[in-house]
N, CA, C and O atoms as CSV, one atom per row, in Angstrom:
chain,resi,resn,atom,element,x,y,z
A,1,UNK,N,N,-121.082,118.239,-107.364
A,1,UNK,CA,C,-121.006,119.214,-106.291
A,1,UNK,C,C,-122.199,119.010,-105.351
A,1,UNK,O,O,-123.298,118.691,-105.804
A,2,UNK,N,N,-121.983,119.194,-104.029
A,2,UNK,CA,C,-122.918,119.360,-103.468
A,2,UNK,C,C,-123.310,120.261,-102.477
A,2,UNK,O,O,-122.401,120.758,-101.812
A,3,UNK,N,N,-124.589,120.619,-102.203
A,3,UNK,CA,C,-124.773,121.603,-101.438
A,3,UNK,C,C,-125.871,121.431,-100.081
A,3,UNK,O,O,-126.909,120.810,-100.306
A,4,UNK,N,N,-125.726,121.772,-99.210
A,4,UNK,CA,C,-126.369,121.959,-98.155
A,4,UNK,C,C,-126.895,123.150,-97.340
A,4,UNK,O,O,-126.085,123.693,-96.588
A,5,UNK,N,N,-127.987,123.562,-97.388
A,5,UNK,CA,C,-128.936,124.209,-97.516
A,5,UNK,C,C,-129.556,124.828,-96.158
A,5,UNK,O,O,-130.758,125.082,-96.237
A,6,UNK,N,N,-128.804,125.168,-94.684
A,6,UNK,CA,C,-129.474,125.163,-93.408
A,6,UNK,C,C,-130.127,126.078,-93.527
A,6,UNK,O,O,-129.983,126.845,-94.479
A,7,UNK,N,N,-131.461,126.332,-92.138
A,7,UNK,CA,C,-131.847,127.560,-91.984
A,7,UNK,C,C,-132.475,126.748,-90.325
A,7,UNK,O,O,-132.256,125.671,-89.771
A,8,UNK,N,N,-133.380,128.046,-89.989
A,8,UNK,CA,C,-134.217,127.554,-88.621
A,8,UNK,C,C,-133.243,128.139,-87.298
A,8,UNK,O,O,-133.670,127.875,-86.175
A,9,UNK,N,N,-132.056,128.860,-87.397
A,9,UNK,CA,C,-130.936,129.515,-86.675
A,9,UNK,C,C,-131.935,130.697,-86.191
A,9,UNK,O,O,-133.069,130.897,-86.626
A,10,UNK,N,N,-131.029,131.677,-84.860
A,10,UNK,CA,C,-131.589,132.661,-84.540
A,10,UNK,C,C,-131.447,132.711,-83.332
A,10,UNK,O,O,-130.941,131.748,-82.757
A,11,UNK,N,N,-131.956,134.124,-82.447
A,11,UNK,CA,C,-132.141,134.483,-81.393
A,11,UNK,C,C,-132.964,133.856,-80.237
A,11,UNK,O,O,-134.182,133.954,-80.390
A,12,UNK,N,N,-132.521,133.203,-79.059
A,12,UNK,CA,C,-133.822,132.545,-78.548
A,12,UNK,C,C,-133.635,132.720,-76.298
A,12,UNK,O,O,-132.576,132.710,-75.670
A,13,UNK,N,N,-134.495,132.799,-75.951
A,13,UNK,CA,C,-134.078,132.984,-74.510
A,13,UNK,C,C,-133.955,131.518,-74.111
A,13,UNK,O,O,-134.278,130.508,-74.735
A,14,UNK,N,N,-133.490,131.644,-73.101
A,14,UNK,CA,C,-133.110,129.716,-72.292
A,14,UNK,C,C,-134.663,129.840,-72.100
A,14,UNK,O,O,-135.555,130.689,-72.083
A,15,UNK,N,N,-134.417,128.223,-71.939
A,15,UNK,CA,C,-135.504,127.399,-72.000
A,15,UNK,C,C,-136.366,127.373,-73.431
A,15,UNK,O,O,-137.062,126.402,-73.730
A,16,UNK,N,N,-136.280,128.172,-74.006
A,16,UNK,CA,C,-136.699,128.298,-75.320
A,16,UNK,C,C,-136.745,126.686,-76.473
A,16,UNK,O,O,-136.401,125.584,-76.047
A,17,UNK,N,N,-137.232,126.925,-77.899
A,17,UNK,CA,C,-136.907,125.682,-78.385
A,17,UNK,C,C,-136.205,126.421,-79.942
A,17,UNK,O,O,-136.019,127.638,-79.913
A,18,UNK,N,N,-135.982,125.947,-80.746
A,18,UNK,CA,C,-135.897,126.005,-82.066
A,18,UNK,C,C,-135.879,124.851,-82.735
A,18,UNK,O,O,-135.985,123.798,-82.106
A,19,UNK,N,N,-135.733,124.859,-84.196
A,19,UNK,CA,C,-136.178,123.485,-85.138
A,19,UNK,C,C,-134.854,123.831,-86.513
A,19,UNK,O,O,-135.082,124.679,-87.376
A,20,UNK,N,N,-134.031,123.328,-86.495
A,20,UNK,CA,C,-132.956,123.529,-87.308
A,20,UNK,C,C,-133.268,122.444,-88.928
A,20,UNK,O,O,-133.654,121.279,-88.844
A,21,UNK,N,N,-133.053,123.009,-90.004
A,21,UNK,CA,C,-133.289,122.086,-91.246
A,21,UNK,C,C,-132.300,122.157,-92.166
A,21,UNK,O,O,-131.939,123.268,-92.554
A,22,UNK,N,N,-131.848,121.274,-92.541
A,22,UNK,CA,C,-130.891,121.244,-93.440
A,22,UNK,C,C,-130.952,120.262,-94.786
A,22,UNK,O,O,-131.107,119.042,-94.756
A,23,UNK,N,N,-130.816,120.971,-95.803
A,23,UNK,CA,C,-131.407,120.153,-97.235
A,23,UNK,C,C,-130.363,119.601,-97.850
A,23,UNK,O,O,-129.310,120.172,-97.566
A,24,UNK,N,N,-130.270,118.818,-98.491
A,24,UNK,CA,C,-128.997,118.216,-99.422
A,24,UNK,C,C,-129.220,118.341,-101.183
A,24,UNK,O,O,-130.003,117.682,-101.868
A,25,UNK,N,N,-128.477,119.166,-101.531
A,25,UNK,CA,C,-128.507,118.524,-103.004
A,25,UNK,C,C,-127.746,118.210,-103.504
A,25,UNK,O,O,-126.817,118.004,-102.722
A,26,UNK,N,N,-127.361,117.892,-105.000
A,26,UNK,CA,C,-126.230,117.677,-105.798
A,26,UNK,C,C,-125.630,116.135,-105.663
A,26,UNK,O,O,-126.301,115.404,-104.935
A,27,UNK,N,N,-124.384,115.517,-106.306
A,27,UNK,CA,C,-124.173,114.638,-106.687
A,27,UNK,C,C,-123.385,114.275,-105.236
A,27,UNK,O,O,-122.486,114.969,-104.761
A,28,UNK,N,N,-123.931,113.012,-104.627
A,28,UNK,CA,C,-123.645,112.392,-103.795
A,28,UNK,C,C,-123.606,110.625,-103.254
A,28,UNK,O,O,-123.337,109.993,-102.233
A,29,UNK,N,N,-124.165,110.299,-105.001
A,29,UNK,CA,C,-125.174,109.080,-104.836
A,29,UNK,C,C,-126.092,108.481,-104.217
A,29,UNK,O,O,-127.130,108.004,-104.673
A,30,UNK,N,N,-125.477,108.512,-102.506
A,30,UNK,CA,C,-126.513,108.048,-101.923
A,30,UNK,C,C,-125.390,108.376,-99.990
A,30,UNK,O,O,-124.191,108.358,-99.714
A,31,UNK,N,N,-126.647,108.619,-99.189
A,31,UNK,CA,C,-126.107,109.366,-98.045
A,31,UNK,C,C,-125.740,108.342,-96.905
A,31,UNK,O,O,-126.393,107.365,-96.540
A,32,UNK,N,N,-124.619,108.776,-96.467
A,32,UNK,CA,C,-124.682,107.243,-95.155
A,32,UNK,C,C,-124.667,107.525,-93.962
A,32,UNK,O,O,-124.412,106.719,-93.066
A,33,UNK,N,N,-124.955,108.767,-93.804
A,33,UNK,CA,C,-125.211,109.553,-92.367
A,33,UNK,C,C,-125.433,111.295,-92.668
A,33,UNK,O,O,-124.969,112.018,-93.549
A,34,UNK,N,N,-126.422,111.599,-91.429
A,34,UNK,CA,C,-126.625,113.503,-91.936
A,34,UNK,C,C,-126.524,113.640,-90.300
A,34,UNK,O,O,-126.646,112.694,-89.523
A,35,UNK,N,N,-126.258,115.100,-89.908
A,35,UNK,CA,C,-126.159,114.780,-88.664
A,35,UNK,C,C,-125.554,116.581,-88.442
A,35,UNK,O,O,-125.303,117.320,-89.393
A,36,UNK,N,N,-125.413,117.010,-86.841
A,36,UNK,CA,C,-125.466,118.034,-86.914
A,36,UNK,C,C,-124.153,118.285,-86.330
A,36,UNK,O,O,-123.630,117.303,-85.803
A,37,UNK,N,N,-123.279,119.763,-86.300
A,37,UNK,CA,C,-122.438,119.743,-85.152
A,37,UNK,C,C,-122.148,120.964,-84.992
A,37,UNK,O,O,-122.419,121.593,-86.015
A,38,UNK,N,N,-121.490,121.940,-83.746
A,38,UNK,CA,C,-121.367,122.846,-83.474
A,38,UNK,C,C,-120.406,123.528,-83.283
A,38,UNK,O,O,-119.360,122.884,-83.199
A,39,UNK,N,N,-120.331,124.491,-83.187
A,39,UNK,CA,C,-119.050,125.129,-82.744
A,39,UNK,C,C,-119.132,126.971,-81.706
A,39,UNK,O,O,-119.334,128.101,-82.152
A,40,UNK,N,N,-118.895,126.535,-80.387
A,40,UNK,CA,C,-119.146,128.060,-80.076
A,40,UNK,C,C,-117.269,128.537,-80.088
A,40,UNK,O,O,-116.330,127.876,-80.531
A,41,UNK,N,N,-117.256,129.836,-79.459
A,41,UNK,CA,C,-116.300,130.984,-79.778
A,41,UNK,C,C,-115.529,130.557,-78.811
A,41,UNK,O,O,-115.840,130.405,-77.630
A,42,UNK,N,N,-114.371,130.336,-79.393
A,42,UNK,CA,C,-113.002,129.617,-78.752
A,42,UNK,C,C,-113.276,127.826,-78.499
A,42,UNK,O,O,-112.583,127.007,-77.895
A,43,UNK,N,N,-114.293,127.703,-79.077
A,43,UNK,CA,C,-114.091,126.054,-78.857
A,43,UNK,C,C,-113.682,125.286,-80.003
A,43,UNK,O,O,-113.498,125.927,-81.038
A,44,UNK,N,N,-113.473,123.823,-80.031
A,44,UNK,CA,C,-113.896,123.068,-81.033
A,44,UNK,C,C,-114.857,122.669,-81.407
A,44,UNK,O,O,-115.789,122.608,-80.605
A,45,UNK,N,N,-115.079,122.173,-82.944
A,45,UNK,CA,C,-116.227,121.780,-83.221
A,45,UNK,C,C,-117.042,120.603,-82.658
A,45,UNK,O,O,-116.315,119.859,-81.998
A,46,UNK,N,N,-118.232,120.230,-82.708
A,46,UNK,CA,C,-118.392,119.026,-81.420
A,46,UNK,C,C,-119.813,118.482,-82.543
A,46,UNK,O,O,-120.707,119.016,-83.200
A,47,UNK,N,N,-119.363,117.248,-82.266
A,47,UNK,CA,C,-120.969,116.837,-82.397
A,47,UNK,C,C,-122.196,116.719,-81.891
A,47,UNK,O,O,-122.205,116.298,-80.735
A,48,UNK,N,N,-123.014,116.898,-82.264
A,48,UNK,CA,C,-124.220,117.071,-81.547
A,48,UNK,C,C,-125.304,116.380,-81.855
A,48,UNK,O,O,-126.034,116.336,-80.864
A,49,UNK,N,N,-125.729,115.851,-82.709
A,49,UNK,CA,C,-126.324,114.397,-83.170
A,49,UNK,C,C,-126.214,114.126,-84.680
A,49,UNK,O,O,-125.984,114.912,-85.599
A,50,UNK,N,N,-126.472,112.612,-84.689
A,50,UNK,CA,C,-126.243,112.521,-86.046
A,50,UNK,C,C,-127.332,111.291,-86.487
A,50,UNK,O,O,-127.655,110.634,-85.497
A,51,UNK,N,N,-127.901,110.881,-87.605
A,51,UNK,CA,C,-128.528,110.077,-88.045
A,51,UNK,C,C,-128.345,109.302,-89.082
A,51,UNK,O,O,-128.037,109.771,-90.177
A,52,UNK,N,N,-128.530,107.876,-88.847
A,52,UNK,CA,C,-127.758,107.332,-90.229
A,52,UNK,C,C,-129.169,107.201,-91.483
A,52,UNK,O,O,-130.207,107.856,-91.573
A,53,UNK,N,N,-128.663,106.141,-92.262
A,53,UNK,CA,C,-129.949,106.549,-93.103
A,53,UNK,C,C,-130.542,105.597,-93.113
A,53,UNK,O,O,-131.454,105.515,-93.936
A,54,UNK,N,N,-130.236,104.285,-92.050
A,54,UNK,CA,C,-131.174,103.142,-91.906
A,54,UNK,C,C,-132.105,103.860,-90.706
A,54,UNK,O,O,-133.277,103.487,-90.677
A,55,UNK,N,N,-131.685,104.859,-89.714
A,55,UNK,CA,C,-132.472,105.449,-88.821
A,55,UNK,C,C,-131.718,105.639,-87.898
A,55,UNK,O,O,-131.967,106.776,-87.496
A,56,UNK,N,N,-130.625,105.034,-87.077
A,56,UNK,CA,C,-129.798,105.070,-86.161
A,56,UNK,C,C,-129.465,106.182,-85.866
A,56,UNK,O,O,-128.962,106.962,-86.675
A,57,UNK,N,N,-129.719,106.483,-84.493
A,57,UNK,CA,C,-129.250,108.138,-83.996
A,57,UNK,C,C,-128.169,107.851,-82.882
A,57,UNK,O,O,-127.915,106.776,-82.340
A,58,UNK,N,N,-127.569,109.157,-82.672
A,58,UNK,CA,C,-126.277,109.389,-81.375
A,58,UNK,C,C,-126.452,110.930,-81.053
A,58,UNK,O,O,-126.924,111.761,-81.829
A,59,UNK,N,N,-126.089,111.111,-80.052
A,59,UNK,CA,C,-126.293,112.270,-79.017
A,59,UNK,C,C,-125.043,112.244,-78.538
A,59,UNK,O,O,-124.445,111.308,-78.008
A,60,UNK,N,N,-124.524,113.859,-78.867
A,60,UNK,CA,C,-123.793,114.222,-77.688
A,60,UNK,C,C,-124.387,114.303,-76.002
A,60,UNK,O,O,-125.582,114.490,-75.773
A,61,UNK,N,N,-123.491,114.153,-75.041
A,61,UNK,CA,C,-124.130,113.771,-73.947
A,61,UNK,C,C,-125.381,114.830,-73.039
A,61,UNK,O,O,-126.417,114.661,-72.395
A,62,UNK,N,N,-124.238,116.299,-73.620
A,62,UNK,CA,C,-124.961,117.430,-73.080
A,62,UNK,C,C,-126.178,117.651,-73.878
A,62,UNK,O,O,-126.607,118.758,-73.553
A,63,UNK,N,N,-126.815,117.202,-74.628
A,63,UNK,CA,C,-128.361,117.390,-75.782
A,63,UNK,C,C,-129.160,116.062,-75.418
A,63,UNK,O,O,-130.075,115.900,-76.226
A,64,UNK,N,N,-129.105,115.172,-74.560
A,64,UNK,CA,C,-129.556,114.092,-75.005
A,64,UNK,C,C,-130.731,114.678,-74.287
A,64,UNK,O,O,-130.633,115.743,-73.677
A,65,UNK,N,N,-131.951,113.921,-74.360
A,65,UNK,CA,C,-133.183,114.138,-73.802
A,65,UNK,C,C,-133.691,115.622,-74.042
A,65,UNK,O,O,-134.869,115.738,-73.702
A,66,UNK,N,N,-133.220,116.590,-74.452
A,66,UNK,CA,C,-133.505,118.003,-75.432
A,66,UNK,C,C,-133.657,117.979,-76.456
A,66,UNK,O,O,-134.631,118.570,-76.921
A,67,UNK,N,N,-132.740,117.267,-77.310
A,67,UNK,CA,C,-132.839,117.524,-78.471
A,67,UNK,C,C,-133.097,116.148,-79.285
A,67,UNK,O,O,-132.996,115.061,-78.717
A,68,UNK,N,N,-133.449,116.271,-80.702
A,68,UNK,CA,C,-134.325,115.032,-81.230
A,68,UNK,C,C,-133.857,115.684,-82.826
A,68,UNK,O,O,-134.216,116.757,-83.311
A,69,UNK,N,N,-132.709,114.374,-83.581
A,69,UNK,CA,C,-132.682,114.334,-84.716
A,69,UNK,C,C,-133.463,114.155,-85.279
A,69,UNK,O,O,-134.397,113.954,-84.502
A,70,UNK,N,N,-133.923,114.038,-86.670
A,70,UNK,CA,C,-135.058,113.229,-87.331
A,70,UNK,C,C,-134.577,113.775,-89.265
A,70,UNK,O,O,-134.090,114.765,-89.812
A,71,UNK,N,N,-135.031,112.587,-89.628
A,71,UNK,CA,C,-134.350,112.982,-91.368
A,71,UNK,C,C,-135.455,112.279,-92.062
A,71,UNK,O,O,-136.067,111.265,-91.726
A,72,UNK,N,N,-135.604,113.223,-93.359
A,72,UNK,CA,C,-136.521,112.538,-94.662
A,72,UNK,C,C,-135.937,112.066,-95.734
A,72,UNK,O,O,-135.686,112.759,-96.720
A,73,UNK,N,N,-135.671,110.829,-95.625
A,73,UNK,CA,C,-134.833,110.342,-96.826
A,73,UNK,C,C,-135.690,111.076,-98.233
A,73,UNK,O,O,-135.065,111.579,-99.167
A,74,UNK,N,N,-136.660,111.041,-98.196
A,74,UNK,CA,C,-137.006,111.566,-99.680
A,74,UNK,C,C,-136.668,112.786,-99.915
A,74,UNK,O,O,-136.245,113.084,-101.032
A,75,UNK,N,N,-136.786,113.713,-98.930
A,75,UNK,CA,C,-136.568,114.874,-99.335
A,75,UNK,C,C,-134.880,115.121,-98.996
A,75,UNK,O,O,-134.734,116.342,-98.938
A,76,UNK,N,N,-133.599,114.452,-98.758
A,76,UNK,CA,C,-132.552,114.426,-98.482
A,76,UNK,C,C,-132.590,115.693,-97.253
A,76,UNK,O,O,-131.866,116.679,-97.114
A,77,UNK,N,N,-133.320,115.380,-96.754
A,77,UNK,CA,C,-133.102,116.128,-95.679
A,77,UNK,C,C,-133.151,116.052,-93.788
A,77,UNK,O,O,-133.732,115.056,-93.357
A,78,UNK,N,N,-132.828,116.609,-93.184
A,78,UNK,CA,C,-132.302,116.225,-91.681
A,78,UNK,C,C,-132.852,117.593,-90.780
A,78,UNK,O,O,-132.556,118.746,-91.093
A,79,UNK,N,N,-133.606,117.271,-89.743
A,79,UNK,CA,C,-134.193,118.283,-88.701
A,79,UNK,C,C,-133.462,118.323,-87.823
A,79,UNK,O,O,-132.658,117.392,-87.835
A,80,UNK,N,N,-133.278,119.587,-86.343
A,80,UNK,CA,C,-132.641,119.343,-85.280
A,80,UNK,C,C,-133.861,120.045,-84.573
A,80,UNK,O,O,-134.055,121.253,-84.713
A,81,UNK,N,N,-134.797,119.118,-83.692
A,81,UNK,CA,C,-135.119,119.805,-82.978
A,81,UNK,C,C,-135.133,119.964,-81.296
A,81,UNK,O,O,-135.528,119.070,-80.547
A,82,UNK,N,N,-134.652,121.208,-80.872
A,82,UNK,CA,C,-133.806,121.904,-80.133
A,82,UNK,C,C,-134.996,122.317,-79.005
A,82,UNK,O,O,-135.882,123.125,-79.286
A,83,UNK,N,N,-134.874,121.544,-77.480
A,83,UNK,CA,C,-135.711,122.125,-76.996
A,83,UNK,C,C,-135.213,122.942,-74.822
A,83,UNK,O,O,-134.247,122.233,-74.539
A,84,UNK,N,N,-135.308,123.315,-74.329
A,84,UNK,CA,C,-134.670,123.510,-73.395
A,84,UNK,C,C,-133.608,123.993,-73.652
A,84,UNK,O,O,-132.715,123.881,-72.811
A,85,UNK,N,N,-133.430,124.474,-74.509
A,85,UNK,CA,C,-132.262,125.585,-74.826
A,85,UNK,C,C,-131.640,126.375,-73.792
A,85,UNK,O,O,-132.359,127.254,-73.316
A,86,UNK,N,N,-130.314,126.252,-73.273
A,86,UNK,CA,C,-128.988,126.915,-72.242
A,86,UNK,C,C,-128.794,127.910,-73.233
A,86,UNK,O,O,-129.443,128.044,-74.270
A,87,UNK,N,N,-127.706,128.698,-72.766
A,87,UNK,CA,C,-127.090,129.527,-72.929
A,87,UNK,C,C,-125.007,128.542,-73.679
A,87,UNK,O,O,-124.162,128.850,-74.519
A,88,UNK,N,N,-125.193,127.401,-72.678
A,88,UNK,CA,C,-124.055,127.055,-73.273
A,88,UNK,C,C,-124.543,126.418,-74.707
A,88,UNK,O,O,-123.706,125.861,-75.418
A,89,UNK,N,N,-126.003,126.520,-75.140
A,89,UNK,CA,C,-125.992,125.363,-76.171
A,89,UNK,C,C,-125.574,126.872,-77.718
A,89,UNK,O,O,-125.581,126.682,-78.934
A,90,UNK,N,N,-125.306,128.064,-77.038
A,90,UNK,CA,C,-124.844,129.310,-78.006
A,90,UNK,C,C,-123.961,128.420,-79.116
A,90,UNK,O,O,-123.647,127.260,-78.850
A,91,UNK,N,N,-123.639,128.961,-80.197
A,91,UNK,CA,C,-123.090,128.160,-81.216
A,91,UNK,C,C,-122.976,128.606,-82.531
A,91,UNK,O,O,-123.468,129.725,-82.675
A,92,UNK,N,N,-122.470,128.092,-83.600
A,92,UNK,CA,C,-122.610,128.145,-84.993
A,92,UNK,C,C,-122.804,126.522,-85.262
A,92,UNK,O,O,-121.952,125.671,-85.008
A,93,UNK,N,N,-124.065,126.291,-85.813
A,93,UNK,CA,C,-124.507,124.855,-86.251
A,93,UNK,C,C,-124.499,124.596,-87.712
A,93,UNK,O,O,-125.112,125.228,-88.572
A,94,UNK,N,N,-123.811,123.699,-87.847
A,94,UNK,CA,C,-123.013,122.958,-88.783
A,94,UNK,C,C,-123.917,122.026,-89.111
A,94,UNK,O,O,-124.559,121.552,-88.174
A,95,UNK,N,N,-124.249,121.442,-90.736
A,95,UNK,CA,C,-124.688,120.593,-90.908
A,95,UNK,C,C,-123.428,119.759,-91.171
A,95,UNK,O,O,-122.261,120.035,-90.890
A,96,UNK,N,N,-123.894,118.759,-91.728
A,96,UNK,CA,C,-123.003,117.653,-91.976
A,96,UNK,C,C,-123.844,116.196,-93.295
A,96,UNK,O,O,-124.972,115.703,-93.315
A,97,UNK,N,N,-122.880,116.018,-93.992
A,97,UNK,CA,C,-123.009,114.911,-94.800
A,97,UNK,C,C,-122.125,114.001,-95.343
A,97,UNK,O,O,-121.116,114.193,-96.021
A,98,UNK,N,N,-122.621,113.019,-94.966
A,98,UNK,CA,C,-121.285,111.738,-95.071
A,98,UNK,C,C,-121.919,110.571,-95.996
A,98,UNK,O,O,-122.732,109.661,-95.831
A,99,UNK,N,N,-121.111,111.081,-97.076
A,99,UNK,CA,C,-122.108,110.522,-98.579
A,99,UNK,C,C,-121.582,108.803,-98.597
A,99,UNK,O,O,-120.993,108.107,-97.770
A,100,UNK,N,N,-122.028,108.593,-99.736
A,100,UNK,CA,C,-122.106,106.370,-99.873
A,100,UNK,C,C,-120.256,106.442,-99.643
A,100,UNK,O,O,-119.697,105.627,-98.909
A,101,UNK,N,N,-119.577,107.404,-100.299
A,101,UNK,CA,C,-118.329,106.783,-100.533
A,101,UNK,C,C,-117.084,107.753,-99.057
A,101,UNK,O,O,-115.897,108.055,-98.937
A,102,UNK,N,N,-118.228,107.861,-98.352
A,102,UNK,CA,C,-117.678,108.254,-96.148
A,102,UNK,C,C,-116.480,109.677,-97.208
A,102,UNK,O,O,-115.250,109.667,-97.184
A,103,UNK,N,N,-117.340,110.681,-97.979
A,103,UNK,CA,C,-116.974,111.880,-97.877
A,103,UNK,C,C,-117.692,112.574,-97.015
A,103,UNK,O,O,-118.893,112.323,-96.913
A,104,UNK,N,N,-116.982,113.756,-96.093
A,104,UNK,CA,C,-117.997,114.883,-95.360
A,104,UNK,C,C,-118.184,116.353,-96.390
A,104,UNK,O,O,-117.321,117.083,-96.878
A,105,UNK,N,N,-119.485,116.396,-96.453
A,105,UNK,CA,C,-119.650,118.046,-96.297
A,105,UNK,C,C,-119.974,118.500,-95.814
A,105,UNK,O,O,-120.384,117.992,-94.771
A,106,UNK,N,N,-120.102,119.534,-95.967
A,106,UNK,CA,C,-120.675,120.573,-94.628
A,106,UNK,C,C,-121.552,122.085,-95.130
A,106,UNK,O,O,-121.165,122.690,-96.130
A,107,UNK,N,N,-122.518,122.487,-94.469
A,107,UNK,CA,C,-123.022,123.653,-94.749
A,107,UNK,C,C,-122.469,124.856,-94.354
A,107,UNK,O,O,-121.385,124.796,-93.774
A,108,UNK,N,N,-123.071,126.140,-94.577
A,108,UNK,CA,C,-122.542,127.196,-94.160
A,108,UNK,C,C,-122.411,127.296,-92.673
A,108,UNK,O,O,-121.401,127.802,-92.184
A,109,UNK,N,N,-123.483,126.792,-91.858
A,109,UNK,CA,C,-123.299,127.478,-90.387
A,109,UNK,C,C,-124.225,128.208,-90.822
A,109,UNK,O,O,-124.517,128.755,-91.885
A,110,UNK,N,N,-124.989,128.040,-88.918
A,110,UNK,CA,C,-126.742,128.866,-88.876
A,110,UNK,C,C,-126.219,129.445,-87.404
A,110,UNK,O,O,-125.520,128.663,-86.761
A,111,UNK,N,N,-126.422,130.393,-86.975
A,111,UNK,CA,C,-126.230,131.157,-85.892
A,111,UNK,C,C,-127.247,130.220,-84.753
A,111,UNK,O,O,-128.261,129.696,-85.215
A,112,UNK,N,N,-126.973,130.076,-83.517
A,112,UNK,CA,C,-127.986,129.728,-82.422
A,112,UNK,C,C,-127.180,130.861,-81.197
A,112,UNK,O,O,-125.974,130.978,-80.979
A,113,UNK,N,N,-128.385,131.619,-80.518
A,113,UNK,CA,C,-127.897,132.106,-79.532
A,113,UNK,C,C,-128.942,132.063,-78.549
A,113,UNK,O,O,-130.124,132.093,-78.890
A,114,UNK,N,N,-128.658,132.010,-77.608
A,114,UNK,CA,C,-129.477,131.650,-76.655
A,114,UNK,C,C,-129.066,132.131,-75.347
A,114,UNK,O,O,-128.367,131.571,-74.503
A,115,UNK,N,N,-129.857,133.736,-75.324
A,115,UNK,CA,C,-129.765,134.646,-74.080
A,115,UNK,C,C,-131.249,135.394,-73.802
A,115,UNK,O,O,-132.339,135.349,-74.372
A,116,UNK,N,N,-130.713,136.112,-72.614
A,116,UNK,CA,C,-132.091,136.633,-72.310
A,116,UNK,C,C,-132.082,138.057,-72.188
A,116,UNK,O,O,-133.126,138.661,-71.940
């Protein structure tokens, strides 16, 4: 089983930043991408960056130059940090894990809102 662990969600005005973390445990062998994705109210879910575990990152188009993946292989874990924060970047943030054998899981969802 495995589990994923977010926190770092919350209330924030535009322009604002936040720092999103998400932990991995349980039986997975070994990870082949962690990575984040979103979902606001009436949309689909979207990606929003992701990191592989040689280092390789991707950006959705609307985050690029804001926001900055970063992951600790030792500690199985993956940062989002979130800076210039909109109002469209409002959301439920999704972790994500795409283990050795390209299964996804996923965490609970961390609230981001971003008003003033």
């Amino acid at each position: 089983q495995v589990q994923l662990v977010e926190s770092g969600g919350g209330l924030v005005q535009p322009g604002g930043s936040l720092r999103l973390s998400c932990a991995a445990s349980g039986r997975f062998f070994s990870i082949t991408a962690m990575g984040w994705y979103r979902q606001a109210p009436g949309k689909e879910r979207e990606l929003v960056a992701r990191i592989s575990s040689v280092g390789s990152t991707n950006y959705a188009d609307s985050v690029k130059g804001r926001f900055t993946i970063s992951g600790d292989n030792a500690k199985n874990t993956v940062y989002l940090q979130m800076n210039s924060l909109q109002p469209e970047d409002t959301g439920v943030y999704y972790c994500n894990l795409v283990s050795h054998y390209l299964t996804d899981y996923w965490g609970q969802g961390t609230q981001v809102t971003v008003a003033s």
